[in-house]
Structures are given as structure tokens and as C-alpha cells.
N, C-alpha and C positions, 0 to 999 in steps of 0.2 A: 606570646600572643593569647590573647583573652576568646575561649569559645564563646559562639554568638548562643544567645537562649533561643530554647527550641521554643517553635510558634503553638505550640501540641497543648493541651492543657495536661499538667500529671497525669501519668497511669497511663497514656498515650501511647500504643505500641507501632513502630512506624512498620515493624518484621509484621505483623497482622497487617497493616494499611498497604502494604507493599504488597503482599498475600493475595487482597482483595482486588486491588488493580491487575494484577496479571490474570485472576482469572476473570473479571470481567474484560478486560482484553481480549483474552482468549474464546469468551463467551460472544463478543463481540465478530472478531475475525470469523468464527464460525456463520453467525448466522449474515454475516457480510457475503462472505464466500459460498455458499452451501444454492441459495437458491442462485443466484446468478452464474455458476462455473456447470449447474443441471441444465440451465436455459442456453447458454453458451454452443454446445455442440465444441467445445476443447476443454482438452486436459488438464491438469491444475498445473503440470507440467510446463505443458503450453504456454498457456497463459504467464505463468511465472517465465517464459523467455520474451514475451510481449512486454510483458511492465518494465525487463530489464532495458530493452531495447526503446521501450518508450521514454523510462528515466533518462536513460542514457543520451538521446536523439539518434543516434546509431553506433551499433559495438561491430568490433570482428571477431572472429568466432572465438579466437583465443580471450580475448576479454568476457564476450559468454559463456567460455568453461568455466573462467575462473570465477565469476558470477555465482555461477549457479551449482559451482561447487563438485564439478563432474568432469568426464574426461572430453575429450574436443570432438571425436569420436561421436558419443552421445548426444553432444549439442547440435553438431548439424545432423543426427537423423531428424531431431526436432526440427530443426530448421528447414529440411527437405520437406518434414509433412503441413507448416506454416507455409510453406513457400508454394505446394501443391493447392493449397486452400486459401491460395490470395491476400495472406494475414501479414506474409515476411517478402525481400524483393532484397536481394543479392547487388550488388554493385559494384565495381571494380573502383581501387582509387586510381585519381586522375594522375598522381605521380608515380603510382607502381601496379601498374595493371594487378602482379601478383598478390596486394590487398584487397581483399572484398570486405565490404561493409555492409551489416545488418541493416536494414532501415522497416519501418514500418509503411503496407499499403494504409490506401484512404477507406480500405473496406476494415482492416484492423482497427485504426482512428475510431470507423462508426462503431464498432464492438465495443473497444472497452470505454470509450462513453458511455456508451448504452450498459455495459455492466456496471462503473460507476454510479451512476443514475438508481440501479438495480439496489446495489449496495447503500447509497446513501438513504432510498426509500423503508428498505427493511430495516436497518437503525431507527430512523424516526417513527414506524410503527410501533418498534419496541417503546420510545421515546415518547408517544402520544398517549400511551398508559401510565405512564407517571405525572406523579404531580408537578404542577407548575414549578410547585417550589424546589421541588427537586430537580428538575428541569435545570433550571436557576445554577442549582449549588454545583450538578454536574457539569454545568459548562464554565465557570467559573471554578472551579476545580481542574476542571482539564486546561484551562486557558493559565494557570496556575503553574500545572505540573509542566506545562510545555516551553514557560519561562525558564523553569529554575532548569529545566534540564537544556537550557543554552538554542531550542528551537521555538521562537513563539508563533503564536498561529497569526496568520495574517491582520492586518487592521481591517482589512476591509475585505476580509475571507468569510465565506459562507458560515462560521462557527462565532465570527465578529455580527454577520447580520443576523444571528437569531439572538442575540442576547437585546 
């Protein structure tokens, strides 16, 4: 089988381009996270059991540990102190009362919107300092990266309307 030629021009190092992606990622996540988990009034904790349960549309606690990578124990204190704070809501399933299922309130829904919202504004402030052009090549770069790696970003997603 014939390797396909790299798109890179010579001297192109992808272990540097790779480098740089993960810490503007990580540059990213930060200032994503940072002002909206202070405005929040919860834990990064927390919240990390909220997004699961929001990915998910509802977990049981055992799919929570294993989630979040902790013991079942630990996940329903968290889940007692969501649940105290109108954020989580406990449910029995209909075929085995002994299953309870995670589900999110409509006061958590308005939270992480509103964190969301938090989050996408702080990116684009960073993003309103840069040059157009650059604007440009970084969305078109990430629209890019998000193909080859098998998840592309929607047609008609918010990263689709600003180009």
C-alpha cells in the first residue's frame, strides 16, 4: 500500500502542531471553565456530574461512578448535594422500582445554558482580538481537524454560522 503524501509543506513538524493544539486546548478549557464554574455557585465536581447526566439524558448511579471514574459511594454524595440544590431528581424505573435514575431539573437545564452561553462568550472575546484572518484559518482549521478525526462539526452549527 502506497503512503498518502503529507498535506504539511517540508520541515513541517506535526509533534510541535500537536504540541500547540493541546495547549491551546487546554488554554481554551481554562478560560472556558474558570469564569463560569466562579459564577455557578458548584463544584467543577459537580458540574462534571451534570454534563454527564446531561450527555447521557439520565445515568444510574453505577454508570455515574464509572463516568466519572470514582467509587458509587462518592457519586451519590454528589448526587445528594445536586439533589439538595434542585440541580439532580432521583427517579425510580418503571420496571424495577430498585433502579433509580439520574435525570436533570429545569433549574439545572437553566444553569448549564447559562454556563454555556458564559463559556462560548469568553472564547469569542479571546476570538474578537484576533485578526480576521486568523479568525478565518482557526475555524477552518478546527473544522479541519474535526473531520479527519471522524467528528465533524455540524452543517448548520454555530462554528458553520460564523464562517
Amino acid at each position: 500500500m502506497r503512503a498518502r503524501p503529507s498535506p504539511h509543506p517540508p520541515g513541517h513538524d506535526d509533534t510541535a502542531a500537536a504540541a500547540a493544539l493541546v495547549d491551546a486546548a487546554g488554554q481554551a478549557l481554562v478560560l472556558a471553565t474558570s469564569a463560569a464554574n466562579e459564577n455557578s455557585g458548584v463544584s467543577t465536581a459537580q458540574l462534571r456530574v451534570l454534563a454527564v447526566v446531561d450527555q447521557a439524558g439520565s445515568v444510574n448511579l453505577t454508570q455515574l461512578a464509572l463516568a466519572l471514574h470514582t467509587a458509587p459511594s462518592s457519586a451519590s454524595r454528589l448526587c445528594d448535594r445536586l439533589e439538595a440544590a434542585d440541580l439532580l431528581r432521583r427517579t425510580a424505573d418503571e420496571r424495577d422500582r430498585r433502579e433509580v435514575w439520574l435525570v436533570l431539573t429545569p433549574t439545572a437545564r437553566r444553569l448549564l445554558d447559562g454556563l454555556g452561553r458564559q463559556r462560548r462568550e469568553s472564547i469569542a472575546a479571546v476570538m474578537r482580538r484576533m485578526a480576521p484572518d486568523d479568525r478565518a484559518a482557526l475555524l477552518q482549521g478546527l473544522s479541519s481537524f474535526a473531520r479527519a478525526s471522524g467528528v465533524p462539526l455540524a452543517e448548520d452549527g454555530p462554528a458553520a454560522q460564523a464562517s
